[in-house]
FIDREN-464285 format. One line per 8 residues: number of its first residue (from 1); their letters; for each residue y, z, x of C-alpha. Coordinates in steps of 0.02 Angstrom, whole numbers. Layout:
<pts>
NUM) a) Y:Z:X  ...
</pts>
This chain:
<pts>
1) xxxxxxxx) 586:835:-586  438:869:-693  349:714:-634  358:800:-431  310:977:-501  125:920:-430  174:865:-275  296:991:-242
9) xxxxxxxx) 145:1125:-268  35:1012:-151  165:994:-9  182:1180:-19  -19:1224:-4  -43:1098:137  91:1118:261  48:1308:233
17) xxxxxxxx) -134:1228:296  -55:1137:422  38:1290:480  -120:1389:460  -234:1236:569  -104:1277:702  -107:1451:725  -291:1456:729
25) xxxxxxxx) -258:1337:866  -102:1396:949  -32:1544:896  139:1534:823  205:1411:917  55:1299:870  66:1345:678  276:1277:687
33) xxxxxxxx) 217:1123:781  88:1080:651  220:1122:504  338:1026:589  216:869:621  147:872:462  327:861:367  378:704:478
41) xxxxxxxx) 211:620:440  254:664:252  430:609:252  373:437:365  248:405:249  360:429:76  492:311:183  372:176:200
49) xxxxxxxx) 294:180:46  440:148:-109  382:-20:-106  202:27:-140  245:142:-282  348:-16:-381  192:-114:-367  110:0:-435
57) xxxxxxxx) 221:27:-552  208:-129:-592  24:-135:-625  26:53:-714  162:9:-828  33:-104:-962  -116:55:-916  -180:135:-1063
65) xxxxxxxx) -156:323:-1027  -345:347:-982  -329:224:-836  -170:286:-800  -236:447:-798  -382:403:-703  -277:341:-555  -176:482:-531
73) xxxxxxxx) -322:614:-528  -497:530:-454  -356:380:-394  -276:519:-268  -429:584:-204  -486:428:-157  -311:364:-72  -309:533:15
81) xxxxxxxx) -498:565:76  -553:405:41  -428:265:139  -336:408:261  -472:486:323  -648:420:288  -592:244:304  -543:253:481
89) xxxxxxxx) -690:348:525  -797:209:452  -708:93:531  -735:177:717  -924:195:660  -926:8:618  -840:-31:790  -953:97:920
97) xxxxxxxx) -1105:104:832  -1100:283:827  -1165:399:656  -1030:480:544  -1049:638:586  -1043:589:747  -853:513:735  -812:654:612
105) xxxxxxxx) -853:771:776  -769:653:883  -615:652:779  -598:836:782  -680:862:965  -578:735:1064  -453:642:966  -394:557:1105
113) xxxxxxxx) -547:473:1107  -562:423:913  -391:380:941  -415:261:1070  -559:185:961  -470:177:813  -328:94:913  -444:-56:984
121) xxxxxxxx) -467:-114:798  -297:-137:760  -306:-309:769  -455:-312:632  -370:-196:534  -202:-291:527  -289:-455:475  -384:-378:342
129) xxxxxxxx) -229:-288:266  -98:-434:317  -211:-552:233  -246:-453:71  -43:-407:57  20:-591:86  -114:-634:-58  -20:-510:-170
137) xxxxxxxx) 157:-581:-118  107:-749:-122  23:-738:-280  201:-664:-367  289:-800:-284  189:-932:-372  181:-849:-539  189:-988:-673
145) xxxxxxxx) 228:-853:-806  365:-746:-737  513:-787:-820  652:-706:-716  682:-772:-527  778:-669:-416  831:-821:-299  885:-925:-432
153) xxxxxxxx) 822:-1113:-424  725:-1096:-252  589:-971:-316  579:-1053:-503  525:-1224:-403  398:-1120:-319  351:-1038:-453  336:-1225:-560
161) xxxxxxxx) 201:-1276:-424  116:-1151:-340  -54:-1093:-388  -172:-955:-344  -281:-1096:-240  -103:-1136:-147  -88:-946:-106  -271:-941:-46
169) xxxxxxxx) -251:-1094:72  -74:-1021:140  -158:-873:184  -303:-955:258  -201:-1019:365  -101:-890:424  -283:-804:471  -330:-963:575
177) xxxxxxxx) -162:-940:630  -214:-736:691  -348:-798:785  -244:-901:908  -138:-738:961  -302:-627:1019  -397:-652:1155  -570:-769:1149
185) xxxxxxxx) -682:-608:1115  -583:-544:956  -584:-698:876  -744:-710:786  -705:-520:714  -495:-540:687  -556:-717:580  -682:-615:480
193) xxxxxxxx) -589:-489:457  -443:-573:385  -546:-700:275  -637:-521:218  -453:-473:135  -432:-606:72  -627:-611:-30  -589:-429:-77
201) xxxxxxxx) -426:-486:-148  -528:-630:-252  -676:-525:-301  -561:-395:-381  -476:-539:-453  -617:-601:-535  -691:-443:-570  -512:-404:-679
209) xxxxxxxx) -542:-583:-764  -721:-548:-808  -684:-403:-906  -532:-456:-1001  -624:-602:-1065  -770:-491:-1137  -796:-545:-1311  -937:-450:-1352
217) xxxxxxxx) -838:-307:-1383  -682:-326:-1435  -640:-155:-1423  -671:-165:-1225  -576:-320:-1207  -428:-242:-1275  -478:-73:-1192  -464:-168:-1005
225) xxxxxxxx) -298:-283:-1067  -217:-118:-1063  -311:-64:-873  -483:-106:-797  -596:-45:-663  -520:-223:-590  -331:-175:-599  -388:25:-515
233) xxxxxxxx) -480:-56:-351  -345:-193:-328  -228:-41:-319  -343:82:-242  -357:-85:-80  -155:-114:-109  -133:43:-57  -257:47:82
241) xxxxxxxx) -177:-96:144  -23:-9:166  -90:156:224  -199:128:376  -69:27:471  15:210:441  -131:305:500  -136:210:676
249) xxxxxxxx) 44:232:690  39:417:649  -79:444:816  91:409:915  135:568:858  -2:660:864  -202:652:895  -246:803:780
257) xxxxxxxx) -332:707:645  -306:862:521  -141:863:527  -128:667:504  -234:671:345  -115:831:284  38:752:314  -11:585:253
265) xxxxxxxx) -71:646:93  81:757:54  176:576:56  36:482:-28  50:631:-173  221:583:-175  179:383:-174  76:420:-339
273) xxxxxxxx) 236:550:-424  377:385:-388  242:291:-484  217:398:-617  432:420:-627  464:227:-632  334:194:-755  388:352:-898
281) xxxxxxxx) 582:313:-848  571:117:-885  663:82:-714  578:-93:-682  636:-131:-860  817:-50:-802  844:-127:-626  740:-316:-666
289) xxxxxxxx) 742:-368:-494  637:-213:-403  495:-277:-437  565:-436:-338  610:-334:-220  462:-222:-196  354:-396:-168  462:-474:-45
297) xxxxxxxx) 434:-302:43  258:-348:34  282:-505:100  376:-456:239  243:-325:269  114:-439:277  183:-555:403  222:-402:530
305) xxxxxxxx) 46:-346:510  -46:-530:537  77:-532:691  39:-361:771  -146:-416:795  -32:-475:965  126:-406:962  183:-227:944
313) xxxxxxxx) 328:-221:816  409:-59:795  363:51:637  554:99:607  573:-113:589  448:-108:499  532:25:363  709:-45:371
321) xxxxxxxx) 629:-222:315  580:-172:166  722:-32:116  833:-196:163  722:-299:1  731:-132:-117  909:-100:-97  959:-286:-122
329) xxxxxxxx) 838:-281:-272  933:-154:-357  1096:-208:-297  1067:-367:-379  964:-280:-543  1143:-178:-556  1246:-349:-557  1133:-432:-671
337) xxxxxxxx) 1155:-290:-792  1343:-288:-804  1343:-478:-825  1214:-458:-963  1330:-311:-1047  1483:-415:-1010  1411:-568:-1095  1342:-468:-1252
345) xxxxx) 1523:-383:-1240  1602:-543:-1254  1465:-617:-1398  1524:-484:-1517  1721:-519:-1507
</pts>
């Protein structure tokens, strides 16, 4: 439990903010509607979000602890602050025209209104992330290196002859793809958009290669082998990717954009604690297929999001998908275990 103590303390001090936000508002009634609000947000948000913490597990597990230190402290305050609630209100700036401070006041004014904005670039929003997720699925898929295939002799084919360029020109096309579901005015921005994920995706890329092949120093090579400015944005924009598609669905709940950002970053503390856990406990190296699992997720993920630029798919679908992926994951992590134990078992009679 020592690896929650954190977020434990921070759930505490910010549904008692919550709570606090809504008695200033509404009395006593409003101060248990806002505690109330604020722990669903929380417990949606941890829901969605396992497969986001085995990525980034993942990634976190080869860190150095600097950089692994570094993403759980300035890391947090930009996933909280940063992608769940300045993000947004840069991206209703972007869309109206209108000043920061301006949507800041609008967000807290009349968040019907900001809501309403924020809404009407949904369809950017999913191409940018759906682009940028299938990217990272696609890019596991095709992974020349990885040794251990989950689908047996179906994903080692893939893996045989798929390349990053393949993964680019999939995804490509599934953006071209986008554009055909909105109407003629939203295609220009749902296009750019969506090729934008996918150029952030390459540019942290690169920047990742760029500094492991530093030989200059070889102290700094080694230093960003072990984590990199590269490897902190890709997972500071994974998890953007996942979290805003949570932010707009959080406004069917509720407009109050405090009690959004509260209850979202109680479960994005949490998202950062499950990291921490799999990475000190050696689970990935325990259950060898959650990783697979955690991916497909992604994939899945990525594919609802490119389709609601059009179509609304339901958030609970949306969660089931990928528990569906983690819990086969480890189902099949468990059986390849006992075979492994059964055949070593056998070896030594």
């Amino acid at each position: 439990m020592k690896h929650f103590r954190v977020s434990f303390i921070v759930t505490f001090v910010l549904l008692a903010v919550a709570a606090w936000w809504g008695y200033s508002i509404g009395g006593l009634a409003g101060a248990g509607q806002a505690f109330f609000i604020a722990s669903v947000l929380a417990i949606m948000e941890i829901s969605l979000s396992f497969d986001n913490a085995v990525v980034n597990a993942s990634v976190l597990r080869n860190w150095n602890a600097f950089w692994q230190k570094m993403f759980l402290t300035v890391g947090i305050i930009v996933a909280v602050f940063g992608m769940r609630l300045i993000f947004p209100i840069l991206i209703v700036s972007i869309a109206t025209g209108l000043g920061l401070v301006d949507v800041m006041s609008m967000a807290i004014n009349t968040p019907a209104v900001y809501s309403q904005h924020l809404t009407d670039t949904h369809a950017q929003v999913a191409a940018f992330g759906g682009s940028f997720l299938l990217l990272v699925f696609l890019n596991f898929l095709f992974d020349q290196d990885k040794e251990l295939h989950w689908l047996g002799w179906f994903e080692e084919k893939l893996g045989a002859h798929g390349t990053e360029g393949l993964s680019t020109l999939l995804t490509l096309l599934a953006v071209f793809g986008c554009t055909a579901l909105v109407p003629a005015e939203q295609e220009l921005s749902v296009l750019m958009a969506g090729v934008g994920g996918v150029v952030v995706y390459l540019s942290v890329n690169f920047l990742s290669g760029l500094l492991e092949n530093e030989v200059g120093d070889p102290s700094v090579g080694d230093l960003v082998k072990r984590g990199s400015i590269g490897g902190f944005l890709y997972l500071e924009v994974l998890d953007a990717s996942f979290s805003f598609d949570g932010v707009i669905g959080a406004f069917a709940i509720t407009s109050d954009v405090v009690i959004i950002m509260l209850g979202l970053a109680i479960g994005a503390m949490f998202v950062r604690s499950m990291t921490v856990f799999l990475v000190r406990k050696g689970t990935l190296d325990e259950f060898v297929y959650l990783e697979h699992g955690a991916h497909y997720a992604i994939g899945i993920l990525a594919l609802i999001m490119l389709a609601n630029v059009k179509f609304h798919i339901p958030e609970w679908f949306t969660g089931l998908s990928g528990v569906a992926f983690i819990g086969l994951s480890l189902w099949s992590s468990v059986r390849y275990k006992r075979n492994q134990d059964a055949d070593a078992l056998g070896t030594t009679k």
